[in-house]
KEVO-648131 format. One line per field, with one value per residue: residue number from 1; chain; x, y, z of N, C-alpha, C in turn. Coordinates in Angstrom, 2 decimals, decimal comma, m for minus. Example, Ala and Ser with C-alpha at 12.3 -4.5 7.8 and 13.67 -1.06 7.14 Angstrom:
<atoms>
num <- [1_2]
cadena <- [A_A]
n_x <- [13,19_12,85]
n_y <- [m5,69_m2,25]
n_z <- [7,80_7,08]
ca_x <- [12,30_13,67]
ca_y <- [m4,50_m1,06]
ca_z <- [7,80_7,14]
c_x <- [13,20_12,90]
c_y <- [m3,30_0,03]
c_z <- [7,80_7,87]
</atoms>
This chain:
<atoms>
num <- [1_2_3_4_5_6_7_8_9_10_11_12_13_14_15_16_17_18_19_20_21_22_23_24_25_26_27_28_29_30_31_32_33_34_35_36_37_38_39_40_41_42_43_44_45_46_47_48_49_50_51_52_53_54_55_56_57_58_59_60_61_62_63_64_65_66_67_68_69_70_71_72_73_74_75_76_77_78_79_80_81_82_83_84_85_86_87_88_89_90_91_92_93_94_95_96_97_98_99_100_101_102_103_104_105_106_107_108_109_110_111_112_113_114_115_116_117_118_119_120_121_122_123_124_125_126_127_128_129_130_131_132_133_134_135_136_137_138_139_140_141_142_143_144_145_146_147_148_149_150_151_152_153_154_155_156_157_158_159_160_161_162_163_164_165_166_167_168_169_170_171_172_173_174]
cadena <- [A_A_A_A_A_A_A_A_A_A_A_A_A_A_A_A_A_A_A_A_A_A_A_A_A_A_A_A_A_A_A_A_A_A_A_A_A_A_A_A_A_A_A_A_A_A_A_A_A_A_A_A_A_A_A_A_A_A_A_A_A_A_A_A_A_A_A_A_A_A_A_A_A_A_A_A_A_A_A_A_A_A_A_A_A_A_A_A_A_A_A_A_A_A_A_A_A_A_A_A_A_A_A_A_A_A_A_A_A_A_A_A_A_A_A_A_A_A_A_A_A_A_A_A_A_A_A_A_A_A_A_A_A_A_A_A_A_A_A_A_A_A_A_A_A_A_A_A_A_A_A_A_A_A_A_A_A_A_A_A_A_A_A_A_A_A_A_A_A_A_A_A_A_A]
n_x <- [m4,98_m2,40_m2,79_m3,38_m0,79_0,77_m0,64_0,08_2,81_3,14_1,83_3,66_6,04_5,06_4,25_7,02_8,39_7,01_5,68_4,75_2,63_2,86_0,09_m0,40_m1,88_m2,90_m6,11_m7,56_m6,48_m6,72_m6,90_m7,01_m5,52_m3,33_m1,38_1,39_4,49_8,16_11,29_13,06_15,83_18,17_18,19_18,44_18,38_19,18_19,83_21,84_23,24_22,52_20,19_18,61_18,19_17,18_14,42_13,58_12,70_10,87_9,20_8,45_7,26_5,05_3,57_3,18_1,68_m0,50_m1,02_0,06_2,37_6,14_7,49_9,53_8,38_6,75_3,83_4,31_6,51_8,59_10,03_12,41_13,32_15,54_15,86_17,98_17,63_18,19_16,08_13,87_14,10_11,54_11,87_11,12_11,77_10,30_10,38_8,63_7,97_6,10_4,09_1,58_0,27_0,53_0,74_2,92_3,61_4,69_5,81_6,90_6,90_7,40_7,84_7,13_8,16_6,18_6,85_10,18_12,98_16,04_17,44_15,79_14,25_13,37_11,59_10,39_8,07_7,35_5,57_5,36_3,82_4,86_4,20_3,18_5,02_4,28_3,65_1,39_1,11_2,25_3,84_5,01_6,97_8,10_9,74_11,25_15,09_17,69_21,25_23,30_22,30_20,59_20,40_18,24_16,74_16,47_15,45_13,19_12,01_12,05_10,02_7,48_7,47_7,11_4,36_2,67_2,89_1,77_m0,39_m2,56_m2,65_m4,14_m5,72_m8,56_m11,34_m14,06]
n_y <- [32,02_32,74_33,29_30,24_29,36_30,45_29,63_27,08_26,88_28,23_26,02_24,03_25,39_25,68_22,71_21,95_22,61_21,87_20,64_16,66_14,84_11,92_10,11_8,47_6,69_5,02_3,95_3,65_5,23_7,94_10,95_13,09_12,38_13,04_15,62_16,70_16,29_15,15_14,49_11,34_10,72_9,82_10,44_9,89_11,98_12,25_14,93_18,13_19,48_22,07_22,13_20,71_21,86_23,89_22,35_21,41_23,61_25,25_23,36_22,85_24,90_24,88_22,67_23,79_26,02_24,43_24,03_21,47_20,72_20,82_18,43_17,27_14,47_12,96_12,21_11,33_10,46_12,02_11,17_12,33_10,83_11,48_11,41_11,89_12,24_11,06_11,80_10,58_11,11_12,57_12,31_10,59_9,06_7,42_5,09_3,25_0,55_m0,74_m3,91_m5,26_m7,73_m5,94_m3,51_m1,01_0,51_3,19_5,00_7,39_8,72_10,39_12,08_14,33_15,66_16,44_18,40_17,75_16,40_15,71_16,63_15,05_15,31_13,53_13,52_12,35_11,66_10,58_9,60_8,36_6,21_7,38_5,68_3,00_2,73_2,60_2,97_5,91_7,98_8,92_10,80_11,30_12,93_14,60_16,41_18,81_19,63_21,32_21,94_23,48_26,16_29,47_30,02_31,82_30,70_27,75_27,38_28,37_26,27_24,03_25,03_25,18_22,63_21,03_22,53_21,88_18,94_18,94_19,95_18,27_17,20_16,94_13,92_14,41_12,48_11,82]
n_z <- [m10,69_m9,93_m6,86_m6,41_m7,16_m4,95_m2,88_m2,56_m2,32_0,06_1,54_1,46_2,41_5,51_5,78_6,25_8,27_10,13_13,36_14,21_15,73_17,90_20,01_22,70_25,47_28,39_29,07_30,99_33,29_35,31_34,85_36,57_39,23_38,98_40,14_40,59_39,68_38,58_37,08_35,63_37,31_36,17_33,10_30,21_27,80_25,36_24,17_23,54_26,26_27,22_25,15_26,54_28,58_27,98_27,01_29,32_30,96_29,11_29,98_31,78_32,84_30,77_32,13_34,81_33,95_33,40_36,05_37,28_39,81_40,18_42,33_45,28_45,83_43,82_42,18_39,38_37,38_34,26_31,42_29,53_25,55_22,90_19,79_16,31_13,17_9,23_7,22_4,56_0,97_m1,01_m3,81_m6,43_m9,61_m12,64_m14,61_m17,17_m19,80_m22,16_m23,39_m25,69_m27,93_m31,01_m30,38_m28,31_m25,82_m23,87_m20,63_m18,33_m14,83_m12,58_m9,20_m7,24_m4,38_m1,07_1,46_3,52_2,33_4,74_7,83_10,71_13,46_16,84_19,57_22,63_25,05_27,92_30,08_33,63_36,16_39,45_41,28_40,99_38,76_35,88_32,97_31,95_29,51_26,35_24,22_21,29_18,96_16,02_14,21_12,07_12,21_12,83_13,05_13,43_14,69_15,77_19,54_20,34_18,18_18,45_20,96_20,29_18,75_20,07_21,99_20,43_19,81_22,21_22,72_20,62_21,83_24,15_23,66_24,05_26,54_29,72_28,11_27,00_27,78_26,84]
ca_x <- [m3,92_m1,20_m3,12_m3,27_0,29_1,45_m1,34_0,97_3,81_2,75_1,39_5,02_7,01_4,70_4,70_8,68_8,45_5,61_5,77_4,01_2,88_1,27_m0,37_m1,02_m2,29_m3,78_m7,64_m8,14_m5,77_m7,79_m5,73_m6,92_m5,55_m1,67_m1,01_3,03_5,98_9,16_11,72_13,30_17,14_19,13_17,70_19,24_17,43_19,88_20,02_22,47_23,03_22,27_18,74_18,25_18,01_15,87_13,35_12,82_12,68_9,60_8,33_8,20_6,63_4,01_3,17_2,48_0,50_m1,98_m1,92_1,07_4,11_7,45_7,80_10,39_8,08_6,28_3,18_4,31_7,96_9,23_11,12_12,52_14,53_15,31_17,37_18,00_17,60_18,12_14,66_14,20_13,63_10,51_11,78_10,88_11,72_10,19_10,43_7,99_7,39_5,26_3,26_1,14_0,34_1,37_0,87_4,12_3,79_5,82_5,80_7,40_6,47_8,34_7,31_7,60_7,91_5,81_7,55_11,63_14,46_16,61_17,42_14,39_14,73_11,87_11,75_9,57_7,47_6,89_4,70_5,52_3,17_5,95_3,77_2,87_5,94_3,87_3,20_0,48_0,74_2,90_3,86_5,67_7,02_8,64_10,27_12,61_15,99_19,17_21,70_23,82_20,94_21,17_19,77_16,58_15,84_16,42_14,39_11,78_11,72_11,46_8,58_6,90_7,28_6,08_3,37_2,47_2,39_1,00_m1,67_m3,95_m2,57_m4,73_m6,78_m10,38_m12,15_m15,38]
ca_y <- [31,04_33,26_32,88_29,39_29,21_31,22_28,87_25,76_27,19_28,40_24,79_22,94_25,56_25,35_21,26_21,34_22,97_21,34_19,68_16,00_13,82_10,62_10,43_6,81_6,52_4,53_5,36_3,48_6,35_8,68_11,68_14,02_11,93_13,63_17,12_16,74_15,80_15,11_13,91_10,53_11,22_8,83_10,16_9,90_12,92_12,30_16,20_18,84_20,10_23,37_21,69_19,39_22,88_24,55_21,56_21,26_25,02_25,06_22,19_23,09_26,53_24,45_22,07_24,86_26,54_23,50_23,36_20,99_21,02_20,35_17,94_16,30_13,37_13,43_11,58_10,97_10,60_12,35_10,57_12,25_10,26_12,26_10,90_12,90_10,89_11,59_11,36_10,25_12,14_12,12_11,88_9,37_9,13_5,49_4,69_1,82_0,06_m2,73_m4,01_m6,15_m7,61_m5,30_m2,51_m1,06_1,57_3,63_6,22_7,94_9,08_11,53_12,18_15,65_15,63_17,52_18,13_17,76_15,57_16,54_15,91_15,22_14,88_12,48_13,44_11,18_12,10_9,17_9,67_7,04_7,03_6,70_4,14_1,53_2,12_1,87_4,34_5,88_8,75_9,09_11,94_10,64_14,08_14,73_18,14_19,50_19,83_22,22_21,77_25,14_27,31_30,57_29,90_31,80_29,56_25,97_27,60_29,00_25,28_23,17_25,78_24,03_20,77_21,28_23,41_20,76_17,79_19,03_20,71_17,24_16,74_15,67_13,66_14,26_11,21_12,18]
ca_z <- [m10,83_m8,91_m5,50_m5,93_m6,73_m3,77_m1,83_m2,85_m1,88_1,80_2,40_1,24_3,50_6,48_6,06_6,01_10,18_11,29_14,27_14,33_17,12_17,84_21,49_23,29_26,80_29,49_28,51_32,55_34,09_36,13_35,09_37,55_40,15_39,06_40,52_40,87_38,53_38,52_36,21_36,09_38,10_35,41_32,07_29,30_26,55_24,27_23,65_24,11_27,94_26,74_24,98_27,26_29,86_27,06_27,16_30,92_31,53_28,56_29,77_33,38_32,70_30,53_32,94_35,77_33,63_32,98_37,19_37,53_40,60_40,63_43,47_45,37_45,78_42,73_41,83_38,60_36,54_32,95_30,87_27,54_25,02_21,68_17,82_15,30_12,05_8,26_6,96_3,24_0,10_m1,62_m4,60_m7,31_m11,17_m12,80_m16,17_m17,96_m21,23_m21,70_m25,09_m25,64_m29,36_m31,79_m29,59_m27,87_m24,66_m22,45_m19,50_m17,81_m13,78_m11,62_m8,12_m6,83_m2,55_m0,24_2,74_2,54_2,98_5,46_9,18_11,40_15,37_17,34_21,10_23,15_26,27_28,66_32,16_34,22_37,09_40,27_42,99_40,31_37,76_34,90_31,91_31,44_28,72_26,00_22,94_19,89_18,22_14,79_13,18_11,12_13,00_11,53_13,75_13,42_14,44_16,96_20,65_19,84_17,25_18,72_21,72_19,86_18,20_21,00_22,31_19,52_19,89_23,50_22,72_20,38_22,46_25,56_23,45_24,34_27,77_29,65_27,47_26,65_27,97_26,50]
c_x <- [m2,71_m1,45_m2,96_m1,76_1,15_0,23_m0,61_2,47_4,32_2,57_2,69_5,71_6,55_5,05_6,12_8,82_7,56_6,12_4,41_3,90_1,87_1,28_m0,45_m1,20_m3,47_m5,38_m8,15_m7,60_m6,79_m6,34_m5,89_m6,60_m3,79_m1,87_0,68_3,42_7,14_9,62_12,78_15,06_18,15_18,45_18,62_19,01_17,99_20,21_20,97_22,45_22,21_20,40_18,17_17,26_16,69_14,55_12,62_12,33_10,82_9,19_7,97_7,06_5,19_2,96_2,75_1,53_m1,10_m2,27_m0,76_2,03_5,31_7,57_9,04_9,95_6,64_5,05_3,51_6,09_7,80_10,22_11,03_13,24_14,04_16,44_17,02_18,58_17,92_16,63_15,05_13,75_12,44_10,49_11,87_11,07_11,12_10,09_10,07_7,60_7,14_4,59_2,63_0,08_0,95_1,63_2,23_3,61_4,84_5,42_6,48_6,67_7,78_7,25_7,62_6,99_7,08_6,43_9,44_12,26_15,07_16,71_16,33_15,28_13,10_12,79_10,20_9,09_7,07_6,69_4,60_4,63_4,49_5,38_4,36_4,41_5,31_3,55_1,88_0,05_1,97_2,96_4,66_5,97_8,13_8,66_11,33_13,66_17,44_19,89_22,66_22,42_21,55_20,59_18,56_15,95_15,21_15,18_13,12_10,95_10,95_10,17_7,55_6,48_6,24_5,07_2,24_1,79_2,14_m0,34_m2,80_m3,38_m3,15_m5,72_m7,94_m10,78_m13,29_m15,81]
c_y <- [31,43_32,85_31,38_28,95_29,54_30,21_27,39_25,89_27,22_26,94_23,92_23,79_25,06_23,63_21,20_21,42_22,63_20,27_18,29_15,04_13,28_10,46_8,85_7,19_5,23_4,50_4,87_4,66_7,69_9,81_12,71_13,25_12,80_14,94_17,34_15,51_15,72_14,47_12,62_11,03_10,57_9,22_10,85_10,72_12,35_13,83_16,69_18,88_21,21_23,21_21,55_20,77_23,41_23,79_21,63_22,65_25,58_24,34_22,20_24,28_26,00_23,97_22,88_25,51_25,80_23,29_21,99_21,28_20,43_19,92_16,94_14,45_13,74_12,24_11,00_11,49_11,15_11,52_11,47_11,50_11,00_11,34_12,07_11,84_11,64_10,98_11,09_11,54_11,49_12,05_10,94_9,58_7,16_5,73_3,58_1,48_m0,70_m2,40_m5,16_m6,52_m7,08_m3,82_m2,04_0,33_1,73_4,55_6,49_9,09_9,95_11,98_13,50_15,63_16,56_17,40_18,34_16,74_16,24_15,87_16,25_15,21_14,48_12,97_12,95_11,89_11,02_10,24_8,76_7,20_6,55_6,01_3,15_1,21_1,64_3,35_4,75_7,25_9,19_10,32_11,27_12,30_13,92_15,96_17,53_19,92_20,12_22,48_23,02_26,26_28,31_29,61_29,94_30,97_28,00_26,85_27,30_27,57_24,11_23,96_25,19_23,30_20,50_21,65_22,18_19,49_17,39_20,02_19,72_16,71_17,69_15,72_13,76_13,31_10,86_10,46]
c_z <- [m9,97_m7,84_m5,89_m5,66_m5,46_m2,22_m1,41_m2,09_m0,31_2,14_2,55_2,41_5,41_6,86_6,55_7,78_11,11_12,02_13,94_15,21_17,07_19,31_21,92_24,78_27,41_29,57_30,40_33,61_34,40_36,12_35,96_39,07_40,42_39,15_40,23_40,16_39,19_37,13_36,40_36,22_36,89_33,90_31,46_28,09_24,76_23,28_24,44_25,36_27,30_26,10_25,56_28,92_29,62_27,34_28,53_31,47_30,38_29,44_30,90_33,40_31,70_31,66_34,33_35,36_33,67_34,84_38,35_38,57_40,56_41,76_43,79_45,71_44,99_42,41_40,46_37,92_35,09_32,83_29,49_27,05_23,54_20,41_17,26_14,25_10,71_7,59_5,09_2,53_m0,45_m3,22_m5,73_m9,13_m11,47_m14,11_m16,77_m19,41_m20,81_m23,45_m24,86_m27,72_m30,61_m31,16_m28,58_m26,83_m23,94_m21,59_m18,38_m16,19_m12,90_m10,30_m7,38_m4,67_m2,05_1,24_2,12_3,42_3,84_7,21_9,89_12,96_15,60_18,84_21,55_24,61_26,84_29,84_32,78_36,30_38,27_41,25_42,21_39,02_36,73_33,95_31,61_30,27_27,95_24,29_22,18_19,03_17,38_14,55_12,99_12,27_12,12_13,28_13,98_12,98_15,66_18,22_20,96_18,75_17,92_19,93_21,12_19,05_18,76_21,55_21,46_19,68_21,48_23,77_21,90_20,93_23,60_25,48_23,83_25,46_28,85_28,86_27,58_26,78_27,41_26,24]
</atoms>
């Protein structure tokens, strides 16, 4: 009964920092046709400077690894755009009676959260191919975001999120 308790526990903290992302793409995009990146000159992240440095400096050092160049004429554009939202709580109290004949019922429900309230942040990954101007691969990401954190943290956060949602780029065509 202890292990499981301490099994319950681990799964609620882990949920609270988990990164989550939803993927969409092009499934006609011939992705080995992109070698070279860039990022779009006018974007708007909506993050810190200081983040905004953090992100591209991951995200550059990803993208080389998978094979990727930084070019000044780039087969393909980045776009990030990031919010930072207050997410809801999960919790619920309800309270019912009902009867019927002579019979009289009640109950009482309470909803206990997994996961937590609290501020989220959504940063967005768009690939815009640059001939055609058209998108063809996008990340959708969700965490936990504490806004008075050290340097190594927010880093070590966004490393994450990046790690995350360039763990299925490029897509498996299978």
């Amino acid at each position: 009964m202890k292990n499981l308790l301490y099994i319950v526990i681990l799964c609620v903290l882990v949920s609270c920092n988990a990164v989550r992302v939803n993927y969409d793409y092009d499934k006609a995009t011939d992705f080995s046709n992109y070698t070279t990146y860039n990022y779009f000159e006018d974007m708007q992240s909506g993050l810190s400077q200081l983040d905004e440095k953090r992100l591209l400096n991951i995200l550059d050092s990803t993208l080389q690894s998978k094979g990727y160049l930084l070019s000044e004429e780039p087969e393909f554009l980045i776009n990030i755009k990031s919010a930072v939202f207050q997410s809801n709580s999960g919790n619920n109290v309800g309270v019912g009676v009902g009867g019927g004949g002579r019979n009289v019922g009640g109950g009482l429900s309470i909803g206990i959260p997994v996961g937590n309230s609290g501020v989220r942040r959504q940063i967005l990954f768009d690939f815009v191919d640059a001939s055609k101007n058209a998108l063809f691969w996008q990340a959708d990401t969700e965490s936990s975001f504490k806004e008075n954190t050290t340097p190594l943290y927010r880093e070590e956060q966004l490393k994450n999120i990046v790690k995350k949602a360039f763990s299925k780029y490029p897509p498996d065509l299978k």
